[in-house]
Steps between C-alpha positions, in 0.01 A plus 500: 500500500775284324609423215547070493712325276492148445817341352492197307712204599503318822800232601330396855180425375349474869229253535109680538654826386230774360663575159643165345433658162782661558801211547573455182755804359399454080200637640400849489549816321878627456484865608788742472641657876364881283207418429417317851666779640245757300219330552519503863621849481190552317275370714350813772437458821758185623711510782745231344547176357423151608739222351365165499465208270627269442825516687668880459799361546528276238503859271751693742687737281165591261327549854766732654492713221151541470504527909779800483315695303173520611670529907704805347148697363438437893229171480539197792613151376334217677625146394338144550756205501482156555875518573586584884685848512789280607495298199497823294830619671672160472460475201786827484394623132521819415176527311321349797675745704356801266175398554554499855597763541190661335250339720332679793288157603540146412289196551731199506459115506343263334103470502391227745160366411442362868591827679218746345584857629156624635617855675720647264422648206656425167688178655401157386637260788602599932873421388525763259736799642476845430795741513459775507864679358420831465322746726171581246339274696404377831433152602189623690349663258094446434572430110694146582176399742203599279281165351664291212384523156487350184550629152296369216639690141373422146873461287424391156245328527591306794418573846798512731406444897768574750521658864460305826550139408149387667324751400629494098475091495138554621431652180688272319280235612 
């Protein structure tokens, strides 16, 4: 059980990806890191938090402190990123650094349409890498191979579809 948050804002914008609402930053709800932080705090039962968006890392510094604190009351951070881990450490900034340095597994690169990922579980396309930077977790472990799913949520008023690319555009259509 996780806790997922879905940042707003998206530079890559990769064709056939599963949450285009969320590209454009203006978008959204501005929330502050205490809050976020108490509401997943709040919420029982989770193992950690899931950081996805969007692009995380187009929000580095908010994300790292939100990400320190809920790692230091002892929950896992798993990040999604359309940015290859190498990318991230290029880039040699600080706040992308923090968040880094947070994370016990990231998904990186960029959401290929014409690669569908079919045996792993949370990953949209085969070129996708996970990394796995902490020990919390193993690479074989049964939770990363069980069926994809799709969300569907009711957000005012609107419903808001996202999960497995193929299966989330199927009920799009």
């Amino acid at each position: 059980m996780r806790f997922a948050l879905w940042v707003q804002g998206c530079p890559l914008r990769c064709p056939g990806c599963c949450n285009p609402e969320m590209f454009a930053a203006e978008r959204g709800t501005v929330e502050s890191v205490e809050a976020l932080a108490a509401q997943v705090l709040g919420t029982p039962g989770i193992e950690g938090l899931t950081l996805l968006g969007g692009e995380p890392f187009s929000q580095p510094g908010p994300a790292a402190a939100l990400c320190e604190r809920l790692r230091a009351a002892g929950l896992s951070i798993m990040v999604f990123t359309g940015y290859t881990l190498a990318e991230l450490r290029a880039q040699a900034r600080p706040d992308v650094d923090r968040l880094l340095a947070t994370v016990d597994l990231l998904v990186d690169g960029r959401f290929e349409k014409d690669q569908p990922e079919t045996t792993r579980r949370w990953i949209g396309s085969r070129n996708q890498v996970m990394h796995f930077l902490t020990d919390r977790y193993a690479p074989d472990a049964p939770c990363f191979t069980a069926p994809n799913t799709a969300e569907v949520h009711f957000v005012g008023g609107r419903l808001v579809i996202n999960g497995w690319p193929a299966l989330a555009n199927a009920f799009r259509s």
